[in-house]
C-alpha positions as CSV (number, residue, x, y, z in Angstrom):
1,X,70.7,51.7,141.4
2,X,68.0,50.3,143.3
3,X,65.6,47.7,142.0
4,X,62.9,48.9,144.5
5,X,62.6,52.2,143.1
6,X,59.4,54.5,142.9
7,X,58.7,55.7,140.1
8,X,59.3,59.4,141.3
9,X,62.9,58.4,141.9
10,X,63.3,57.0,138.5
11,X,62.5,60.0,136.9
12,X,65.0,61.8,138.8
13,X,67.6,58.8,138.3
14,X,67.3,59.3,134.7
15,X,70.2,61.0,134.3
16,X,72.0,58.2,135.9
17,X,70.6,55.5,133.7
């Protein structure tokens, strides 16, 4: 995971926490 990531692409990354 990125540590530059929007937060639109966090939400989506959640499953991949």
């Amino acid at each position: 995971m990125s540590e530059e990531e929007p937060c639109q692409l966090r939400q989506h990354r959640m499953t991949k926490t």
